[in-house]
C-alpha positions as CSV (number, residue, x, y, z in Angstrom):
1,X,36.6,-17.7,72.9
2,X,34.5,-15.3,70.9
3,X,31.0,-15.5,72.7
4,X,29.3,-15.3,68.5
5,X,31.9,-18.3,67.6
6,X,30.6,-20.5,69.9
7,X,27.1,-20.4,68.7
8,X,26.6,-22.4,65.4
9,X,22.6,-21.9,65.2
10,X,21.8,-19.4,62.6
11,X,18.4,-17.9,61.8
12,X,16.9,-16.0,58.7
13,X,15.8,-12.7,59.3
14,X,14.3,-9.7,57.4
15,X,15.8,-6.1,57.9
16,X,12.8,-4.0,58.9
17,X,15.3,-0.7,59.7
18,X,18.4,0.5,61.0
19,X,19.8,2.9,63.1
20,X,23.1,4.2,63.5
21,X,24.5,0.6,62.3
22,X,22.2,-1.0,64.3
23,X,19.8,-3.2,62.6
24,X,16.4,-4.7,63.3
25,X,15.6,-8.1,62.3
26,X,12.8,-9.8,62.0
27,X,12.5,-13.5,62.2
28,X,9.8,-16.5,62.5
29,X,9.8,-15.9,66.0
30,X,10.8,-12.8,67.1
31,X,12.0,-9.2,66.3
32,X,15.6,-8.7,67.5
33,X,18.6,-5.9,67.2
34,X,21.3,-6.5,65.6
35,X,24.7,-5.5,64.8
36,X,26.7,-6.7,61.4
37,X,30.2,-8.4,61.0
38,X,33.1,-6.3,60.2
39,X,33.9,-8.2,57.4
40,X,30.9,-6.6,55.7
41,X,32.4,-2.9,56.3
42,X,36.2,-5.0,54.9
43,X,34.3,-5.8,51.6
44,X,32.7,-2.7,51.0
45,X,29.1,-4.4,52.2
46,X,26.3,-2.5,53.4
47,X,23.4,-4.9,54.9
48,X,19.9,-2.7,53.7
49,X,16.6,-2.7,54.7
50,X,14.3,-5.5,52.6
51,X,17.8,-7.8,52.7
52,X,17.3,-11.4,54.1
53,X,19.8,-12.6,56.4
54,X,21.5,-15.0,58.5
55,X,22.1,-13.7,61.7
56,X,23.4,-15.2,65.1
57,X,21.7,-15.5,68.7
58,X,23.9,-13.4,71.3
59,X,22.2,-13.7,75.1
60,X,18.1,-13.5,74.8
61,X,17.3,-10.1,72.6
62,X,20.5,-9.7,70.5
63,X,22.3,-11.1,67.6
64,X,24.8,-10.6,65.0
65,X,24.3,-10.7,61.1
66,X,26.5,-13.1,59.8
67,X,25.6,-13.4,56.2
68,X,23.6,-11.7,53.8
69,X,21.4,-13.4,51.6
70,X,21.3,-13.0,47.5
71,X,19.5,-9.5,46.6
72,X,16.7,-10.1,43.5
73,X,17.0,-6.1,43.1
74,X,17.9,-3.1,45.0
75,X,17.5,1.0,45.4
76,X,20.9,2.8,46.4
77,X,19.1,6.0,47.7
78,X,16.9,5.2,50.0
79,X,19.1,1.8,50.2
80,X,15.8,-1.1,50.0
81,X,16.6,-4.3,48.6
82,X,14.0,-7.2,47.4
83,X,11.5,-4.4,46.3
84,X,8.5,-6.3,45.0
85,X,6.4,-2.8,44.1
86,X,6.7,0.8,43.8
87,X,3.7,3.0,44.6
88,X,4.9,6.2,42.9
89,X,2.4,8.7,44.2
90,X,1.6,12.1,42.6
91,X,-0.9,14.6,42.7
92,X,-3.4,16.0,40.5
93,X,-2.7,19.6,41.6
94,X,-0.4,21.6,44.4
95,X,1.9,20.2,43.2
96,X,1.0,19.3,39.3
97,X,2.0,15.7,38.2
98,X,6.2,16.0,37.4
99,X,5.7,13.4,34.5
100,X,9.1,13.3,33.0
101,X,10.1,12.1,36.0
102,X,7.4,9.6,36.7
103,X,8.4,8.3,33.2
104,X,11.7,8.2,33.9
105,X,11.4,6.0,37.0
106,X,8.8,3.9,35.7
107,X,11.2,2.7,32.9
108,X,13.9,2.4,35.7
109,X,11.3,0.2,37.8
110,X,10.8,-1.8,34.4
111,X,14.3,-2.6,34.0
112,X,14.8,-3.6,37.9
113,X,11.8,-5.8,37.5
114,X,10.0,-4.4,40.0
115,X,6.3,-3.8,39.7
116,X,5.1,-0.4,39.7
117,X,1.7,0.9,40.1
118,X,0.4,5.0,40.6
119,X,-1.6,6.2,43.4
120,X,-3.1,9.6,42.5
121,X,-4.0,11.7,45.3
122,X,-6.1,15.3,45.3
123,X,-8.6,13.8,43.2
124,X,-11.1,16.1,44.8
125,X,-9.0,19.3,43.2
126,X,-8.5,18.1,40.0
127,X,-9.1,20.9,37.6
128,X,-10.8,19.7,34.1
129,X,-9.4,16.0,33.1
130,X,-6.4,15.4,35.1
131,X,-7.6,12.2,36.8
132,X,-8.9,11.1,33.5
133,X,-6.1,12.4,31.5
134,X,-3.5,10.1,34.0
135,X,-5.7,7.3,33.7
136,X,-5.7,7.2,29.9
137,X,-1.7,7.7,29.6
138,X,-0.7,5.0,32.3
139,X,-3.4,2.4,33.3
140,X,-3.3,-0.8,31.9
141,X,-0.6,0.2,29.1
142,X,2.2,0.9,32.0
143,X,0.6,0.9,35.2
144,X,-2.2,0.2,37.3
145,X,-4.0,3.8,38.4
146,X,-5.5,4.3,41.6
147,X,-7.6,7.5,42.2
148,X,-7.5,7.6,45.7
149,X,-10.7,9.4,47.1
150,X,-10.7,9.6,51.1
151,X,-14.5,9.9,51.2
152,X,-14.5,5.9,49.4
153,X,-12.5,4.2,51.2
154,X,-12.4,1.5,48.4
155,X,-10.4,3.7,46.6
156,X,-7.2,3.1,49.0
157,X,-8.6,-0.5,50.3
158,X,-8.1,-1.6,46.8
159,X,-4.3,-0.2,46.8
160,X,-3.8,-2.0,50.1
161,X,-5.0,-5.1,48.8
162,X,-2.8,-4.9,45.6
163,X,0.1,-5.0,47.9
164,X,-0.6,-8.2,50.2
165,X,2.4,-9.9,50.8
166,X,4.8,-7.8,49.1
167,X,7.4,-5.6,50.0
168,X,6.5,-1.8,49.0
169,X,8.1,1.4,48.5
170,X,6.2,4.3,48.4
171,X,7.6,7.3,46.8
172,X,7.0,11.0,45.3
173,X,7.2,14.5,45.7
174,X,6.9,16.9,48.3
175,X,3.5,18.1,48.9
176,X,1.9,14.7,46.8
177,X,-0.2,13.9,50.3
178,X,1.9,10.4,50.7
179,X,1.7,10.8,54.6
180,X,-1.7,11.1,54.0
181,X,-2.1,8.1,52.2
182,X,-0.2,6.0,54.7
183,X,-2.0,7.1,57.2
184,X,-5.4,6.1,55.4
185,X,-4.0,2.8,54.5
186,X,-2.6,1.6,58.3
187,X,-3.0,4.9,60.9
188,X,-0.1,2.9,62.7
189,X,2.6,3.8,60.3
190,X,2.5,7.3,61.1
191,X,3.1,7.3,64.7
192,X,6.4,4.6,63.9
193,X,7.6,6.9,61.3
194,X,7.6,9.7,63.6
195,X,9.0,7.5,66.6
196,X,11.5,6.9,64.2
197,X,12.6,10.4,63.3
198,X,13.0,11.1,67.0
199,X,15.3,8.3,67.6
200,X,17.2,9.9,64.8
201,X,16.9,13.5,65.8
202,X,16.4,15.0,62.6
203,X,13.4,15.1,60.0
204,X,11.7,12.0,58.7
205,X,13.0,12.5,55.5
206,X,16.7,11.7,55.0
207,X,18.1,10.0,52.2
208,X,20.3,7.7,54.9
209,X,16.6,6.2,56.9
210,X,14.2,3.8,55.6
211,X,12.1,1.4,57.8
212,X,9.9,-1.2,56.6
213,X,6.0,-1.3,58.6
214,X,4.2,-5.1,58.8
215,X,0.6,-4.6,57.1
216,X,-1.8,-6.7,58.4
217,X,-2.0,-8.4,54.9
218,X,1.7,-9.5,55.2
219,X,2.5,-6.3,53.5
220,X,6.0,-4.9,54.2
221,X,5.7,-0.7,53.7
222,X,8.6,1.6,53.1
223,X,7.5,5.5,53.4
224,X,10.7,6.8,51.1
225,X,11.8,10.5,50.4
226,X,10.7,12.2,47.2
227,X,11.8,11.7,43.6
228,X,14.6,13.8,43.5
229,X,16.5,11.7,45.8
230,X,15.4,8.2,44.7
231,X,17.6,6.6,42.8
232,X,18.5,3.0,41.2
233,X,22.3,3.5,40.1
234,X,22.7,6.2,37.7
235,X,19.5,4.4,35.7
236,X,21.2,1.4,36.3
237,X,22.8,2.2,33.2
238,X,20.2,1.0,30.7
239,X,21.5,0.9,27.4
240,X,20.4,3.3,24.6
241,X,19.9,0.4,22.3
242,X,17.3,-1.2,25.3
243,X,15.7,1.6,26.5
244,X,12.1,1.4,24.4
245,X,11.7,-2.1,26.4
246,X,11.4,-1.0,29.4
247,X,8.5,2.0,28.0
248,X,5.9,-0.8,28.6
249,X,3.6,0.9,25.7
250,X,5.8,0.4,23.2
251,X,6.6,-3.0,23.4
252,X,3.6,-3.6,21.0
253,X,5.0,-1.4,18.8
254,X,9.0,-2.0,18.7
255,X,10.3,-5.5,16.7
256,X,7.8,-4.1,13.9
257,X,9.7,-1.4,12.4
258,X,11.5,-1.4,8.9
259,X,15.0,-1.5,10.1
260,X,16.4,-3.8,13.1
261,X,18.5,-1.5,14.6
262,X,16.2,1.1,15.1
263,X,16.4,3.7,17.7
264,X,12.4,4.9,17.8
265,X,13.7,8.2,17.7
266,X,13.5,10.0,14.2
267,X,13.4,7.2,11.6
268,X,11.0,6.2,8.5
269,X,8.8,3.1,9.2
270,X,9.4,3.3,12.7
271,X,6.1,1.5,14.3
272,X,6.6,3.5,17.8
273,X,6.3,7.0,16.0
274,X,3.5,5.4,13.9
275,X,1.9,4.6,17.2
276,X,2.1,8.1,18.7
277,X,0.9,9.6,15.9
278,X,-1.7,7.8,15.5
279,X,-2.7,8.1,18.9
280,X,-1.9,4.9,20.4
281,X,1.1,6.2,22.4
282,X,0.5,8.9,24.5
283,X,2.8,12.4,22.9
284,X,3.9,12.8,26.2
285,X,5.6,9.6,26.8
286,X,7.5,9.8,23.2
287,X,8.5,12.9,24.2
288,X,9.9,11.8,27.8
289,X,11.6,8.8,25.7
290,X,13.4,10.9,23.8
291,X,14.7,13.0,26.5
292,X,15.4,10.1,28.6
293,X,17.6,8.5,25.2
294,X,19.6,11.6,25.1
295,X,20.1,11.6,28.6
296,X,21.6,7.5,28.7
297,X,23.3,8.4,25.6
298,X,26.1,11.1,27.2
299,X,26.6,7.9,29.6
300,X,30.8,7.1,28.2
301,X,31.2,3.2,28.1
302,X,33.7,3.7,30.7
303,X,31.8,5.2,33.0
304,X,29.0,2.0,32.7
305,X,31.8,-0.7,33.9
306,X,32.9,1.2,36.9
């Protein structure tokens, strides 16, 4: 008989990483490697890092998963599931904050329900008002702000804190400094990221790799490759029509306009165009709105049901 049939004991686990379809499981009372069912490859099922699962005891350090628990939310590149927070990270300079992106993922973080906060690094080259200028656009309208300034450690301490007991992804561009950051926030999630990448024998950042780090807060960190590879489905496919609620600073400003159906685009007695131009919307986020609207809009019906 099937050695895994005969035991009926299952345990709940969280996936901390995975190698090569080997996975590493966490549970109450021990950290054990595993391998999946087949039946997950059969249905077209991919167990990811963050996921909660059942899993079986096989001899004293290994174990199969047997089940995967219900996601609340998931990333497909990295593949993360039960996200709790995103840290996006970006600079002030070297390179310059990308914000249509930053916008665009914040509205995609919105929709996922997964809390999102900034972490803005190079505060000590900042030319003119960039901190200032990030602070004003994004913090307490859309996003909580951290300036991150090695020389007060407060700065980060007070990031680290915000994530206690959550599960985290970390994520920006290239050059952003979000190594460094890690490695101010727990200096041991460098050395495992780079164990990590050796196991793998190729860079740290693939698209394929994510592994969570235990924070002494309870904390579960995921260092994640940059923007251009992070991605939630294609925007999930947010509808046109929904878009504006997931622009946290407009959602003040939306069920106030003249007509019902309005697209806070281009029309008369729109409130949200009201708001920027009076100031109380930032031009730059109407602007990424509108580009992000014409981008959701080429999106065919068909192509939102497959």
């Amino acid at each position: 008989m099937n050695k895994i049939r005969e035991l009926s004991e299952t345990y709940e686990g969280k996936i901390l990483g995975s190698v090569g379809g080997i996975f590493t499981v966490e549970t109450e009372d021990a950290v054990l490697t595993c391998k999946a069912r087949g039946i997950f490859r059969k249905d077209g099922i991919s167990p990811y890092v963050g996921d909660s699962v059942n899993i079986m005891k096989v001899g004293d350090n290994d174990a199969v998963i047997v089940e995967i628990l219900p996601r609340k939310n998931e990333i497909v590149r990295p593949p993360v599931a039960n996200v709790d927070s995103i840290v996006f990270v970006v600079s002030t300079t070297l390179p310059s904050p990308n914000l249509e992106i930053l916008d665009k993922f914040l509205a995609i973080a919105e929709f996922k329900n997964i809390s999102s906060c900034i972490a803005v690094t190079k505060t000590d080259l900042a030319v003119g008002s960039a901190v200032s200028s990030l602070i004003n656009t994004y913090d307490g309208k859309v996003a909580k702000v951290f300036a991150i300034d090695y020389n007060n450690p407060e700065s980060y301490k007070e990031l680290y804190d915000s994530l206690a007991g959550k599960t985290a992804v970390f994520t920006g561009n290239t050059g952003v400094g979000k190594s460094t950051l890690l490695n101010h926030i727990d200096s041991r999630i460098k050395s495992e990221v780079g164990e990590v990448s050796r196991k793998l024998g190729r860079g740290r950042h693939t698209t394929r790799t994510v592994t969570l780090f235990k924070l002494d807060n309870g904390a579960y960190v995921a260092d994640t490759p940059g923007f251009g590879v992070f991605e939630t489905t294609r925007y999930d496919y947010i509808h046109k029509e929904n878009l504006a609620e997931y622009f946290k600073d407009f959602k003040p400003f939306i069920h106030d306009c003249r007509y019902q159906d309005c697209t806070h685009t281009k029309e008369i007695g729109c409130e949200v165009i009201e708001a920027v131009r009076t100031g109380k919307i930032p031009q730059t986020r109407f602007d990424n709105y509108l580009k992000m609207y014409d981008e959701v809009s080429l999106i065919k019906l068909w192509e939102q049901r497959q």
